[in-house]
C-alpha positions as CSV (number, residue, x, y, z in Angstrom):
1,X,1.3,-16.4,-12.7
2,X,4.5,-17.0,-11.0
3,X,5.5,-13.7,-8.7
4,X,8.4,-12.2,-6.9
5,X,8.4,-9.2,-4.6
6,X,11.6,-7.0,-4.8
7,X,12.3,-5.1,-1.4
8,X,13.9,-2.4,-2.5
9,X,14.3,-0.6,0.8
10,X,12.9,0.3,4.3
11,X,12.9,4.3,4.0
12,X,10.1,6.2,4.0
13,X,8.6,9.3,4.6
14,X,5.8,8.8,7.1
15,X,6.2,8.0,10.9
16,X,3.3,5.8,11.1
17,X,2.6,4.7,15.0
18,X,3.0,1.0,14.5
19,X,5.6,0.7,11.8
20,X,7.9,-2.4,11.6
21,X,10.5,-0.6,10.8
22,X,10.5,2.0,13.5
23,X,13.8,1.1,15.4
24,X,15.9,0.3,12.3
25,X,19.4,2.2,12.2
26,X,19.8,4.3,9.7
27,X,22.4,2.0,7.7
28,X,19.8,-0.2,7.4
29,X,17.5,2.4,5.8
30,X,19.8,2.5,3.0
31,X,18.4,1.8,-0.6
32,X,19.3,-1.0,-2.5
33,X,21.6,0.2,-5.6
34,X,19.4,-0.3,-9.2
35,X,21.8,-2.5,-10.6
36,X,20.8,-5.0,-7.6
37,X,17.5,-4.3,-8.2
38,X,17.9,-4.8,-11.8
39,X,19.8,-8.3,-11.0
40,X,16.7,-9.6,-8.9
41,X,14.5,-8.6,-11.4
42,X,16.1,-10.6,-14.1
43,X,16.9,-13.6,-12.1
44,X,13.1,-14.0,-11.2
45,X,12.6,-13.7,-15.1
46,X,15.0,-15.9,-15.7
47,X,13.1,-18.4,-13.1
48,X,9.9,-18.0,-14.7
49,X,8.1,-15.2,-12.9
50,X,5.9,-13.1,-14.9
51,X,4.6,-11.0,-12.4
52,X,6.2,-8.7,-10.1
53,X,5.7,-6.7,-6.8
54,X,7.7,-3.8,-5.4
55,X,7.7,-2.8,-1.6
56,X,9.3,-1.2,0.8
57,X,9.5,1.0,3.0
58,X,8.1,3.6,0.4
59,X,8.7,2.5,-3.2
60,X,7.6,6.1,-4.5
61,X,10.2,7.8,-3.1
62,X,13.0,5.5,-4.5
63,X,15.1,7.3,-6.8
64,X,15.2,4.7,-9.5
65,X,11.7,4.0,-9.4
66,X,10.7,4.5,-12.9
67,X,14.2,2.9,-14.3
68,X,13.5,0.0,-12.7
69,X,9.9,0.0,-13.6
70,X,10.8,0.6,-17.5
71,X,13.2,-2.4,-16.7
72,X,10.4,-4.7,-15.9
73,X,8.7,-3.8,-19.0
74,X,11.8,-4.3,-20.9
75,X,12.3,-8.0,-19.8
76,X,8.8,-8.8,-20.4
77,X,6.9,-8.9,-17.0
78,X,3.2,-8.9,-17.5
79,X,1.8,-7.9,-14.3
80,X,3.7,-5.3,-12.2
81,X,1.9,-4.1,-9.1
82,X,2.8,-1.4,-6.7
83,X,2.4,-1.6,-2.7
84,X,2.5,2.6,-1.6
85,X,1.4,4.8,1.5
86,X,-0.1,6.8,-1.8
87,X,1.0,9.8,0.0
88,X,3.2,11.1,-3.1
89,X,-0.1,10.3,-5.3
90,X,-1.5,13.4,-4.2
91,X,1.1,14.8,-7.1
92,X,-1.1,14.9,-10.1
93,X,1.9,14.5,-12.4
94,X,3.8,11.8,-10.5
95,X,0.4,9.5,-10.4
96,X,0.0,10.0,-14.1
97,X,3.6,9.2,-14.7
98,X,3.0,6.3,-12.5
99,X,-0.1,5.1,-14.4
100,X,1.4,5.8,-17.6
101,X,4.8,3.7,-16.5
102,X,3.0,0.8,-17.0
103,X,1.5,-0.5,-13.8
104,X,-1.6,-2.2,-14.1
105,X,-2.1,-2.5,-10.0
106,X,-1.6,-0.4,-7.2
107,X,-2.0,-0.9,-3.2
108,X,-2.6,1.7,-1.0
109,X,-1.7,1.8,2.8
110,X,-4.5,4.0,4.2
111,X,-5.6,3.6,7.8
112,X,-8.5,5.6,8.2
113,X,-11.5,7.6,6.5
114,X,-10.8,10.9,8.1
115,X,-8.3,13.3,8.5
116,X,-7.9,13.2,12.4
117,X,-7.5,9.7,12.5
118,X,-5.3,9.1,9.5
119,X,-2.8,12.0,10.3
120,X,-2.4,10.6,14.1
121,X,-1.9,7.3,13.2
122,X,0.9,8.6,10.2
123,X,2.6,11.2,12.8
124,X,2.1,13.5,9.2
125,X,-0.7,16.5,9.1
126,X,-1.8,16.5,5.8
127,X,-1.9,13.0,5.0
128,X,-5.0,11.8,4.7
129,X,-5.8,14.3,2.0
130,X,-3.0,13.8,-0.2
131,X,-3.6,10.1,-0.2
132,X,-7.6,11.1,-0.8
133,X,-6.1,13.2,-3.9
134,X,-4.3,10.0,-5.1
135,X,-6.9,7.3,-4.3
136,X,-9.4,9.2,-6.5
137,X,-7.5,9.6,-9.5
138,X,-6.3,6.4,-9.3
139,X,-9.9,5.6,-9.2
140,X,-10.4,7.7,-12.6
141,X,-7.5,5.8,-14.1
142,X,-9.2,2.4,-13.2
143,X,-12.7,3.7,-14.9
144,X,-10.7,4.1,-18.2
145,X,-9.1,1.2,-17.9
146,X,-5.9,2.2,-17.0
147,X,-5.6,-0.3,-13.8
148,X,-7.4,-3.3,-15.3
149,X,-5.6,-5.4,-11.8
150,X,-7.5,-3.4,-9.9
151,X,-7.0,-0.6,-6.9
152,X,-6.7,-1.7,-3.2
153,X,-6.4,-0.5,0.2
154,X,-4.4,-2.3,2.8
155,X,-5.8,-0.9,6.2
156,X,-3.2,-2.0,9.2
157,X,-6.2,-2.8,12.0
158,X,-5.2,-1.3,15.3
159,X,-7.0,0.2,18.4
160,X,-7.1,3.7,17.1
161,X,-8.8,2.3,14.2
162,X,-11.2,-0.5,15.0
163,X,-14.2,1.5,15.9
164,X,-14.3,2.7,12.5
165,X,-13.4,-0.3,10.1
166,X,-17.0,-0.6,8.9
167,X,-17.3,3.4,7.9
168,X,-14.0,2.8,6.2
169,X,-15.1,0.1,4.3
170,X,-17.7,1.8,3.3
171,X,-16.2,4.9,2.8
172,X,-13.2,3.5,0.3
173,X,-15.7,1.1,-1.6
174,X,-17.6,4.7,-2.4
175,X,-14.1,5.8,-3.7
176,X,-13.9,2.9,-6.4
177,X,-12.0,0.5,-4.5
178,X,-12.6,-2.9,-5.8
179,X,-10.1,-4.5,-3.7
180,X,-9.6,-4.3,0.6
181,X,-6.7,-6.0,2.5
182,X,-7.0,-5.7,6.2
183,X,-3.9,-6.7,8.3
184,X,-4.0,-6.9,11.7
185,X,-1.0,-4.7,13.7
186,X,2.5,-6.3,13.8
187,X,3.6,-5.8,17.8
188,X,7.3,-4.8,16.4
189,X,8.8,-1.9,15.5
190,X,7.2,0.7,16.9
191,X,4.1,-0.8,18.0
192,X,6.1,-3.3,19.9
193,X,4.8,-3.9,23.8
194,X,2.0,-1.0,23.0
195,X,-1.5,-1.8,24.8
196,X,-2.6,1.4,23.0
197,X,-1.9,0.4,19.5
198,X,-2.9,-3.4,20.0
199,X,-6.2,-4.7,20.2
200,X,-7.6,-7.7,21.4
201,X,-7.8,-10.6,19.3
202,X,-11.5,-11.5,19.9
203,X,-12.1,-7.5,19.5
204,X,-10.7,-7.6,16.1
205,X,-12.5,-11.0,14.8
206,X,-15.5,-9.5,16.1
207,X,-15.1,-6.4,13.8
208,X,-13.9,-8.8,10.7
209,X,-17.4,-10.6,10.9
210,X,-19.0,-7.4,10.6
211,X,-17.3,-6.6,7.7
212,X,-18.1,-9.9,6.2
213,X,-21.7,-9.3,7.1
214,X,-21.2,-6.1,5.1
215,X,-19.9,-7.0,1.9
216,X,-21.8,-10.0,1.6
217,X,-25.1,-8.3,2.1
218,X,-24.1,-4.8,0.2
219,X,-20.9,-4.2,-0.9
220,X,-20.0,-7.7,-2.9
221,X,-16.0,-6.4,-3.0
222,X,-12.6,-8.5,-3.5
């Protein structure tokens, strides 16, 4: 199925350590007006996509989310997936309006499997439990059939984080996540020229195999 990915702009509101988008002015951080969303949207239609992706910065905080969501519907897209930090998922009634808008797939950006580690690396106390909240009820949603593209995690693999990416994998697959998506840190933005934040390559692949090992032996996940 033919896909485009709208950007429809770089705020956000986390902090996160390594974010790409750390040193952007604030002009930049400026959304991009729904009817240019809406114009996007209809040109990929128009070009044949059926399937559509919306990211950011933090699409759950952009204030024409579900307008432009009922929009996608309205041309005729089939597959609409969402890319989020999930930290406004720990509202009960914004994930069910989310769910209920229609989206059949939803990303989450979550770092790590316990409070201390997630809230460092998101600069945002509190965090890791209101994506917890989110991730578990999108997990419900998905058990009723409510995401039948699944429910993923996107971890961003850094220092703080690579002694743990085996207990996370475990942890989030206990969670009902069917789908993992492991990035390696970007050294730009924030990160940029950080020995702290930036792990070694052979480190890294090292910790990948072991995930491998992992799923292939137990897990048997996306």
């Amino acid at each position: 199925m033919k896909n485009i990915d709208v950007n429809i702009g770089r705020r956000c509101n986390l902090r996160c350590v390594f974010c790409l988008d750390g040193r952007i002015s604030s002009k930049q951080r400026q959304w991009v007006p729904l009817e240019s969303a809406r114009e996007e949207l209809r040109k990929g239609w128009e070009d044949g996509c059926r399937s559509m992706g919306l990211l950011g910065g933090e699409p759950t905080v952009y204030p024409h989310l579900m307008e432009l969501l009922a929009y996608a519907r309205e041309l005729g897209f089939e597959r609409l997936a969402l890319y989020t930090n999930g930290l406004r998922l720990g509202d009960a009634a914004f994930c069910e309006a989310l769910v209920a808008a229609g989206v059949p797939r939803l990303g989450i950006s979550i770092h790590g499997h316990r409070p201390a580690l997630e809230d460092r690396i998101t600069r945002r106390e509190g965090s890791f439990e209101a994506k917890l909240r989110g991730l578990r009820r999108l997990a419900a949603h998905k058990r009723r059939g409510r995401l039948p593209h699944g429910l993923a995690v996107n971890p961003v693999i850094n220092r703080l984080n690579l002694p743990h990416l085996l207990e996370m994998f475990r942890f989030f697959a206990r969670q009902g996540v069917d789908d993992f998506r492991f990035n390696f840190v970007r050294a730009i933005g924030r990160a940029e020229g950080s020995k702290e934040l930036t792990p070694r390559y052979r480190d890294a692949a090292r910790a990948g195999v072991e995930l491998i090992v992992e799923n292939e032996r137990r897990l048997h996940r996306a």
